[in-house]
Every structure is written in C-alpha cells, then in structure tokens.
NUPAMI-302939 format. One record per atom (N, C-alpha, C): residue number from 1; residue in three letters; x negated, y negated, z negated. Coordinates in nm, 2 decimals, always signed. Example, Ala and Ser with C-alpha at 12.3 -4.5 7.8 and 13.67 -1.06 7.14 Angstrom:
<rs>
k; r; px; py; pz
1; ala; -1.32; +0.57; -0.78
1; ala; -1.23; +0.45; -0.78
1; ala; -1.32; +0.33; -0.78
2; ser; -1.28; +0.22; -0.71
2; ser; -1.37; +0.11; -0.71
2; ser; -1.29; +0.00; -0.79
</rs>
This chain:
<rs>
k; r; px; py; pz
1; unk; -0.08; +0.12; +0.00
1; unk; +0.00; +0.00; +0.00
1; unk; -0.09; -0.12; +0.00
2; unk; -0.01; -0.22; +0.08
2; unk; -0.10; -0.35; +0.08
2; unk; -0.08; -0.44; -0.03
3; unk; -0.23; -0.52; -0.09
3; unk; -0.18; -0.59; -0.20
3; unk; -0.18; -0.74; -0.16
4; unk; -0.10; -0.83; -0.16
4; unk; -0.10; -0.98; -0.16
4; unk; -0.11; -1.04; -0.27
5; unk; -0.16; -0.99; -0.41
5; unk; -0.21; -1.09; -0.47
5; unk; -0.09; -1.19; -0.53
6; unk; -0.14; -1.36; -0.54
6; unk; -0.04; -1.43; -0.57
6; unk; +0.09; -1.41; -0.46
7; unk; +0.02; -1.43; -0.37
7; unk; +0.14; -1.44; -0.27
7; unk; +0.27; -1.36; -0.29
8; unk; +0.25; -1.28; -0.34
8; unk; +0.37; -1.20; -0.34
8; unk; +0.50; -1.21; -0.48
9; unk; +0.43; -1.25; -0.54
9; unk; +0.48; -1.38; -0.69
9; unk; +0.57; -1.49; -0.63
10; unk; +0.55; -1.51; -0.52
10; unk; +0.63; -1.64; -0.46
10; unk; +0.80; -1.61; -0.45
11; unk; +0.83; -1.70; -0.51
11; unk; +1.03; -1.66; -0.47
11; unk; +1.01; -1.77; -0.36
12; unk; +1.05; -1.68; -0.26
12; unk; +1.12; -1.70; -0.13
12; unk; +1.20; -1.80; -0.13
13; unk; +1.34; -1.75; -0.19
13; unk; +1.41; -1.82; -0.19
13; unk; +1.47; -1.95; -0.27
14; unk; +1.33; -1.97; -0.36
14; unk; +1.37; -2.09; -0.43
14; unk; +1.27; -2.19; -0.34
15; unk; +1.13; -2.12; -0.28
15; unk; +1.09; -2.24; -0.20
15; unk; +1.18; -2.28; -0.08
16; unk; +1.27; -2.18; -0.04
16; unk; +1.36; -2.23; +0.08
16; unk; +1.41; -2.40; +0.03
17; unk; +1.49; -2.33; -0.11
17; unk; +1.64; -2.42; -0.17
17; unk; +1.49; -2.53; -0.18
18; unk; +1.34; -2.50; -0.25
18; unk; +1.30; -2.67; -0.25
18; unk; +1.27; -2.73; -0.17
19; unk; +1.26; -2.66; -0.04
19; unk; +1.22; -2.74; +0.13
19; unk; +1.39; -2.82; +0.13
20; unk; +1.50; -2.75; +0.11
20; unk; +1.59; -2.78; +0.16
20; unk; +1.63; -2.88; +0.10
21; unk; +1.57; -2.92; -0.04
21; unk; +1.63; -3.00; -0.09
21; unk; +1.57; -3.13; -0.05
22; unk; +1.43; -3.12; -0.06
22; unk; +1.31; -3.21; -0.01
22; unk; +1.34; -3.25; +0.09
23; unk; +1.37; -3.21; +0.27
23; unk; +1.42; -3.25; +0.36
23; unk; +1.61; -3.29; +0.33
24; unk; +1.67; -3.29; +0.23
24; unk; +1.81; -3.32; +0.21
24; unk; +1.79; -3.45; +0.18
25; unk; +1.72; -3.50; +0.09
25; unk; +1.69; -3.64; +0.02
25; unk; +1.63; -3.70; +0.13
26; unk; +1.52; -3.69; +0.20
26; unk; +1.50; -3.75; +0.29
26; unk; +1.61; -3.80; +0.40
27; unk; +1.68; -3.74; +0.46
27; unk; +1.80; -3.72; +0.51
27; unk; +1.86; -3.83; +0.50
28; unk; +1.91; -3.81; +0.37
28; unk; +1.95; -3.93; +0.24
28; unk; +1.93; -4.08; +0.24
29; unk; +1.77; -4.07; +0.22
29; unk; +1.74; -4.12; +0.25
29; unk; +1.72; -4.23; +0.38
30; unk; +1.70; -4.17; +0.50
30; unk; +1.70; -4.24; +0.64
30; unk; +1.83; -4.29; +0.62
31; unk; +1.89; -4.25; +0.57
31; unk; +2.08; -4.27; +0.61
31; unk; +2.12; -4.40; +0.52
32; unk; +2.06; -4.41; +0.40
32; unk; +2.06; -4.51; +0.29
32; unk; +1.97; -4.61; +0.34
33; unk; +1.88; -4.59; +0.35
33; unk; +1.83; -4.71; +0.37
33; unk; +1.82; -4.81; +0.51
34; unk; +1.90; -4.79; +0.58
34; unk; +1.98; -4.91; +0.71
34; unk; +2.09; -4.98; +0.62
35; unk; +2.15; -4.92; +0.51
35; unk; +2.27; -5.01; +0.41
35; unk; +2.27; -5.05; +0.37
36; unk; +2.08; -5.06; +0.28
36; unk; +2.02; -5.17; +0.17
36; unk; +2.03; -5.28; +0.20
37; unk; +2.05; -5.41; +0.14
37; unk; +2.09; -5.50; +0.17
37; unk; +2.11; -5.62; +0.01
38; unk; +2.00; -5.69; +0.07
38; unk; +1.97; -5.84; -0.03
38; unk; +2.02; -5.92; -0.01
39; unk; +2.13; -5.95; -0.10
39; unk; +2.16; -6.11; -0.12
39; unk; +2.13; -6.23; -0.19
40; unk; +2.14; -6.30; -0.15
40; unk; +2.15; -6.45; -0.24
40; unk; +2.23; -6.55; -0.20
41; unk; +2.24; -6.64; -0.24
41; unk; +2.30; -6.81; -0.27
41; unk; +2.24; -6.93; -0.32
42; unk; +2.22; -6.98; -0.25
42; unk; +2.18; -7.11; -0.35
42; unk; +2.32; -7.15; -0.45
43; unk; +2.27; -7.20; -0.58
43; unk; +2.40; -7.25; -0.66
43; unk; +2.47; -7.31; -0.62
44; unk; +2.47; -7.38; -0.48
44; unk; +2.61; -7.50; -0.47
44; unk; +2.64; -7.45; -0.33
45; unk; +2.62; -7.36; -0.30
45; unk; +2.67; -7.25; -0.19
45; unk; +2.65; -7.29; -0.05
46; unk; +2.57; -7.36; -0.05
46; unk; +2.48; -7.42; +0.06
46; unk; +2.43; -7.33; +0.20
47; unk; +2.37; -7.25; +0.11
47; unk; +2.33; -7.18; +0.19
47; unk; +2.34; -7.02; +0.10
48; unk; +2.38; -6.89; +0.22
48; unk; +2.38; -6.78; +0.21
48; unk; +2.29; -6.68; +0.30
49; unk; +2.25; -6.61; +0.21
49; unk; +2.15; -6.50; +0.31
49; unk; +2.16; -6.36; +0.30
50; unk; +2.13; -6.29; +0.41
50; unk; +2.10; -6.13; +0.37
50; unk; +2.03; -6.09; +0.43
51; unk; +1.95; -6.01; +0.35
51; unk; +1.81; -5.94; +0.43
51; unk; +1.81; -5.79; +0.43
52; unk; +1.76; -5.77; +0.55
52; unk; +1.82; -5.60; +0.56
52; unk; +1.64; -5.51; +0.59
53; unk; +1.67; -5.42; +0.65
53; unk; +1.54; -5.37; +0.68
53; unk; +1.49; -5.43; +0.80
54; unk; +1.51; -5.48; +0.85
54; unk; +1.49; -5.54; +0.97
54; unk; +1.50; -5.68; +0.95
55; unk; +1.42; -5.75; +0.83
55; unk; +1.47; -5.87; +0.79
55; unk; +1.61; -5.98; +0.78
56; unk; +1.59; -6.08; +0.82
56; unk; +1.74; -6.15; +0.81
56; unk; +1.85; -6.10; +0.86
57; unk; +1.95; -6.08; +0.82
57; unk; +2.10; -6.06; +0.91
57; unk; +2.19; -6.14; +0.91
58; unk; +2.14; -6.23; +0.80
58; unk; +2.28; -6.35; +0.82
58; unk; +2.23; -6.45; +0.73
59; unk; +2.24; -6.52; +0.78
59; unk; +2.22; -6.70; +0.75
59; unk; +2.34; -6.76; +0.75
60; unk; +2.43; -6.79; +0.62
60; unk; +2.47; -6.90; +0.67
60; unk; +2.50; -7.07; +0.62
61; unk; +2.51; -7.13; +0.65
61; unk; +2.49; -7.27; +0.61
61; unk; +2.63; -7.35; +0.61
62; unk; +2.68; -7.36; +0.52
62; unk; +2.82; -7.46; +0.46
62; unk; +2.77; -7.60; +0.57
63; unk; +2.89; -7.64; +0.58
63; unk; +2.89; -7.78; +0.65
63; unk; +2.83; -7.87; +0.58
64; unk; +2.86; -7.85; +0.44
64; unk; +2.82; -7.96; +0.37
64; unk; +2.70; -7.96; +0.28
65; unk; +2.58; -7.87; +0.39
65; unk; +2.48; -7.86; +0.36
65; unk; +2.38; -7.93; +0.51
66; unk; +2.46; -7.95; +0.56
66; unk; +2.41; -8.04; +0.75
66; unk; +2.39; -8.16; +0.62
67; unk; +2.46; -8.28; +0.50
67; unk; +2.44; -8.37; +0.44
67; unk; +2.32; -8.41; +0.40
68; unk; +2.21; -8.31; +0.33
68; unk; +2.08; -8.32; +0.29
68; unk; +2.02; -8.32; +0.39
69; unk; +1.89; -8.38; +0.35
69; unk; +1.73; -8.41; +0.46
69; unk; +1.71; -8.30; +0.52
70; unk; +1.65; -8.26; +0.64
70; unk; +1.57; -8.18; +0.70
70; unk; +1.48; -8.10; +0.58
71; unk; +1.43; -8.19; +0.56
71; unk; +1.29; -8.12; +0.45
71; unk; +1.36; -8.04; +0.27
72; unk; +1.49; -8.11; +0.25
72; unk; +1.57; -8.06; +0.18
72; unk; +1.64; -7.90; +0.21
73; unk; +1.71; -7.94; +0.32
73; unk; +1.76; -7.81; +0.34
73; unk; +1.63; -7.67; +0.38
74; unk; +1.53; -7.75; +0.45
74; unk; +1.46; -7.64; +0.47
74; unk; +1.40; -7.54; +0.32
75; unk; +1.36; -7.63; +0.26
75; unk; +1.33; -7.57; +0.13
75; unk; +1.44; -7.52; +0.06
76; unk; +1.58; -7.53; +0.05
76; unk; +1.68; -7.46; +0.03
76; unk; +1.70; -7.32; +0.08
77; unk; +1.67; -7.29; +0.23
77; unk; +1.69; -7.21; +0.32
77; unk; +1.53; -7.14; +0.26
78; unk; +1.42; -7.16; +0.24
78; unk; +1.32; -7.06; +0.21
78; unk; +1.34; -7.04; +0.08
79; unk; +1.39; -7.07; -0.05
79; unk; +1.40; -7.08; -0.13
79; unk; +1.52; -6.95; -0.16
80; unk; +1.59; -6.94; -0.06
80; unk; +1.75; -6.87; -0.06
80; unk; +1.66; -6.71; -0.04
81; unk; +1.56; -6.76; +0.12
81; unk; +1.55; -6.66; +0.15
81; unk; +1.47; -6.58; +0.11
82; unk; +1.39; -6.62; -0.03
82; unk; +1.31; -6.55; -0.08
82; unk; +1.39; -6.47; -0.18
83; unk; +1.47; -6.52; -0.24
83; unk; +1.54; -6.47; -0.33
83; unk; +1.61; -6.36; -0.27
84; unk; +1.66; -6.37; -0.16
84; unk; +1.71; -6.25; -0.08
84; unk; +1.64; -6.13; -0.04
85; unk; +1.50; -6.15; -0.02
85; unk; +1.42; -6.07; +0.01
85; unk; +1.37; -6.00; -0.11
86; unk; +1.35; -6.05; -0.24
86; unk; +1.35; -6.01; -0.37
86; unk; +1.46; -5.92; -0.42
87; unk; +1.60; -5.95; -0.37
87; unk; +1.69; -5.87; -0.44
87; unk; +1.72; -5.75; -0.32
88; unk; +1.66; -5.76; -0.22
88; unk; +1.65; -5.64; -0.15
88; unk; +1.54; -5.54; -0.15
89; unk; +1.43; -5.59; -0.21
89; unk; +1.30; -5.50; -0.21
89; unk; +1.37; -5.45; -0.35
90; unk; +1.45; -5.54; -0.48
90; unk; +1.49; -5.50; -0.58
90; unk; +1.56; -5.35; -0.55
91; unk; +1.64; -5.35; -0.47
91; unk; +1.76; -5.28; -0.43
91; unk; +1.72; -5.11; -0.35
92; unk; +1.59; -5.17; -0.24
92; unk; +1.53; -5.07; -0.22
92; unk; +1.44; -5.00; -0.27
93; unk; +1.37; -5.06; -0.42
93; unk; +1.32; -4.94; -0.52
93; unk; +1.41; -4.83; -0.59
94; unk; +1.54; -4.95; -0.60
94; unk; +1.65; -4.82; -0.69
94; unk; +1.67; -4.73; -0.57
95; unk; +1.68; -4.73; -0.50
95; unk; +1.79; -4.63; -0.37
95; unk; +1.62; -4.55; -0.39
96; unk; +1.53; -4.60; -0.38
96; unk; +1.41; -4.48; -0.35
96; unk; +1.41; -4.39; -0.48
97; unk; +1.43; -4.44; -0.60
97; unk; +1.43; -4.38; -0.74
97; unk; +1.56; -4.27; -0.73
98; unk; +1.59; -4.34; -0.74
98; unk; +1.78; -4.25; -0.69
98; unk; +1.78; -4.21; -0.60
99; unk; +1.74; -4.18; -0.45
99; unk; +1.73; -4.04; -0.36
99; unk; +1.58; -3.95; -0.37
100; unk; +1.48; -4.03; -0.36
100; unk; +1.39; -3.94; -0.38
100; unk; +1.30; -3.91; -0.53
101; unk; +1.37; -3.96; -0.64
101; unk; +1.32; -3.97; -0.77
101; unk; +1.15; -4.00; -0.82
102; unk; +1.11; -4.10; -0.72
102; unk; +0.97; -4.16; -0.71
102; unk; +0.97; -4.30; -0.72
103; unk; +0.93; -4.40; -0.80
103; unk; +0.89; -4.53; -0.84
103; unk; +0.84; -4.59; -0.69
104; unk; +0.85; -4.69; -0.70
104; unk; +0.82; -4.75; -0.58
104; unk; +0.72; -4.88; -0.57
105; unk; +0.62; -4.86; -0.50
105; unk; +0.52; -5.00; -0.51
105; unk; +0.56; -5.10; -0.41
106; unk; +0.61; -5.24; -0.50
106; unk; +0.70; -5.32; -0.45
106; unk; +0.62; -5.40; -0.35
107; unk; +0.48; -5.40; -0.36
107; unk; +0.42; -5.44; -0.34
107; unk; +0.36; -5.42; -0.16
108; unk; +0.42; -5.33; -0.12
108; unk; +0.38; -5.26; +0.03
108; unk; +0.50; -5.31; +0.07
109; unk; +0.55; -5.29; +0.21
109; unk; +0.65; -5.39; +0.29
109; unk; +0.73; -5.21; +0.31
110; unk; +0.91; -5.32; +0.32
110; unk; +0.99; -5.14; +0.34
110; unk; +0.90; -5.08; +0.45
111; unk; +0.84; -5.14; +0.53
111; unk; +0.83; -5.04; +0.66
111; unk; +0.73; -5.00; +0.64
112; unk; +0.63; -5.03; +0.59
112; unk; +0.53; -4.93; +0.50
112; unk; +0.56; -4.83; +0.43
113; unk; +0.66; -4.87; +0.33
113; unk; +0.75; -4.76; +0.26
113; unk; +0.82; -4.61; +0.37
114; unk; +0.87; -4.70; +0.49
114; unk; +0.95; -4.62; +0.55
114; unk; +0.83; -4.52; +0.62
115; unk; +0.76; -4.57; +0.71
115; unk; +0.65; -4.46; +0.73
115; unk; +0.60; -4.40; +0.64
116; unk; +0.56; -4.41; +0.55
116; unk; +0.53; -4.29; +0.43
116; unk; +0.63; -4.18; +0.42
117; unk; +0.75; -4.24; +0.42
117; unk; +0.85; -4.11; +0.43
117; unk; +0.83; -4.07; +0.57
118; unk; +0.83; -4.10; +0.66
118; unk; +0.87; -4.02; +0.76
118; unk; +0.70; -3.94; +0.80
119; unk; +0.59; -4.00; +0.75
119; unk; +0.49; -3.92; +0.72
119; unk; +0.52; -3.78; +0.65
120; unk; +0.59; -3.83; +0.54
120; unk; +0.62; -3.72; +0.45
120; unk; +0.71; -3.61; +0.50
121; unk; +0.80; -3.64; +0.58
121; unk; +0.88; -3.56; +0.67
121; unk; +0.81; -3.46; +0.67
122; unk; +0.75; -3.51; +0.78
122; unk; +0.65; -3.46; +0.92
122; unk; +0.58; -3.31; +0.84
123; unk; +0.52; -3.35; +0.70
123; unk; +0.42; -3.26; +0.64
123; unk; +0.54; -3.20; +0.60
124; unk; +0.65; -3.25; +0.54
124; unk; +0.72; -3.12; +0.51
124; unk; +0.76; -3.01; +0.62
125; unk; +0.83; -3.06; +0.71
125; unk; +0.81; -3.03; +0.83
125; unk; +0.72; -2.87; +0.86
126; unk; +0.58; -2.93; +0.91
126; unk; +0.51; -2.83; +0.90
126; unk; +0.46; -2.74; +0.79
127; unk; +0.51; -2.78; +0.68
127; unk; +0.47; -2.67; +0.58
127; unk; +0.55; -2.60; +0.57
128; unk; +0.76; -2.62; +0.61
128; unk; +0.82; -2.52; +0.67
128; unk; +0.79; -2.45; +0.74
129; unk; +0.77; -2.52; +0.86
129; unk; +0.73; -2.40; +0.98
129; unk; +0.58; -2.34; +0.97
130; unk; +0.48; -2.34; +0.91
130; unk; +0.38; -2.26; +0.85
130; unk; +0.45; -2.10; +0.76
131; unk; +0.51; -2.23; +0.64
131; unk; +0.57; -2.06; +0.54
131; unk; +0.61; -1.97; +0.65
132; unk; +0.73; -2.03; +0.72
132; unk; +0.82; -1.92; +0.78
132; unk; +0.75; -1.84; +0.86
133; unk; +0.64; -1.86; +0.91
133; unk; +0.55; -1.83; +1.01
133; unk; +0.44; -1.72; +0.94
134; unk; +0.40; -1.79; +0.83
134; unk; +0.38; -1.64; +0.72
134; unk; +0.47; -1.57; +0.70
135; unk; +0.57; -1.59; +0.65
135; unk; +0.70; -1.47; +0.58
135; unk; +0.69; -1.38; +0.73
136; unk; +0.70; -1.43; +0.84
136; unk; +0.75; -1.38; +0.98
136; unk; +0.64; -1.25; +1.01
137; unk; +0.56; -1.31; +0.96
137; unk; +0.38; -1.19; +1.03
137; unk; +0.39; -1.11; +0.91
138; unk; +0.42; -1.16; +0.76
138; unk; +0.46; -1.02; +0.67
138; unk; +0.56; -0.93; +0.68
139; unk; +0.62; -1.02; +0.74
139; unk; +0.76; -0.86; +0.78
139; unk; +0.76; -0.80; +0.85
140; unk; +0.65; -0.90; +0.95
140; unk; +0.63; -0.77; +1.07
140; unk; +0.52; -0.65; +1.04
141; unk; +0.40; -0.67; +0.96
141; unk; +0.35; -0.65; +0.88
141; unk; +0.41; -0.48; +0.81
142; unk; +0.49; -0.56; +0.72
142; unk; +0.58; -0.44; +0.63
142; unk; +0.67; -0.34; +0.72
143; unk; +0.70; -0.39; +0.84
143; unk; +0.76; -0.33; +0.96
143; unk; +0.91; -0.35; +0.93
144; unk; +0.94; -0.45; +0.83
144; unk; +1.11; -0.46; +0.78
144; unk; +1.21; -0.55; +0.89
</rs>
C-alpha cells in the first residue's frame, strides 16, 4: 500500500467548503463594492456629493450657492469633496471587514485595494485547480 504521509490527513471536503467560501466572499465582495458610496454636505446645503469607486458621481450645487465668490464656493466644493471621499474610504473598510473579515489599510487607494482582491482571486483560483488536479492523479493512482 502507498503511504501519503500528511497528505492523506487532509479533509477534502472541508478544504472544498473553505475554497468555496473564500471565492463566495470574494464574489460578495465584487458585487458590494460598485454600491459603496460616500456622502457629504456642507452645513447650509450648498453643496452635495457622492463618491463612488470610480470617484465622483454626483455633485450638486443649490442655487443659492451660485451667491458666494468663486474662490468661496470652490473651497466649499473641495471641502465637501473630501469629506465625501473620507466617508467612502470610511464605508469601504467596513464592507471589507464585513465580507472578507480583514482590516483595511485606508491608506492605499480602493483600486489598489480592488487589485489585491482580484490578485487574491487569481491565487485562489489556482490553488483550486492545483488541489483538484492532485486529488485527480490520486484517484487515478488508487484506480477509484
């Protein structure tokens, strides 16, 4: 009889259920995060913004914010929009905590974030199709 050592210690099928969970969250993930979405306001409702993964989605500006300076409103408008981009980076650590249960360095841009996952995919990916590709040559192996 042939011996495999650790290998043969391995439950099958709980590494299946953790690929499947691992590529589930991811999943999840891609899907959640096109919905993330930062808002703000300035206090006198001047100006509104929302920032998505793909930066701004909507600007908009009350009439009665055309009244202030050029140099007024503009600082209003970056002022809004930072805040917006803050409560969206806010928003996109919890959705990462909460689908993939990993802390997030606020500090890297989503799309930095986002290629890591899909980096991560990729490896999960082939560490599927590796295992299976073992299990496949052991059974044929065992002749089962």
């Amino acid at each position: 009889m042939q011996e495999f050592g650790d290998f043969a210690k391995i439950d099958v099928d709980k590494l299946m259920k953790g690929i499947d969970d691992q590529l589930g969250r991811l999943e999840k993930f891609q899907e959640s995060v096109g919905e993330c979405v930062g808002r703000a306001e300035d206090e006198n409702g001047f100006v509104k913004v929302e920032h998505g993964q793909n930066g701004v989605q909507l600007l908009e500006l009350h009439p009665k914010a055309m009244r202030l300076s050029s140099g007024e409103l503009a600082e209003l408008i970056k002022t809004t929009l930072a805040e917006a981009t803050a409560d969206y980076q806010r928003a996109f650590a919890a959705m990462m905590t909460d689908i993939l249960g990993q802390d997030v360095d606020l500090a890297k841009s989503p799309e930095a974030m986002l290629d890591d996952v899909k980096q991560a995919e990729e490896i999960y990916d082939r560490a599927f199709t590796d295992v299976m590709g073992e299990l496949d040559r052991i059974r044929r192996r065992l002749e089962l």
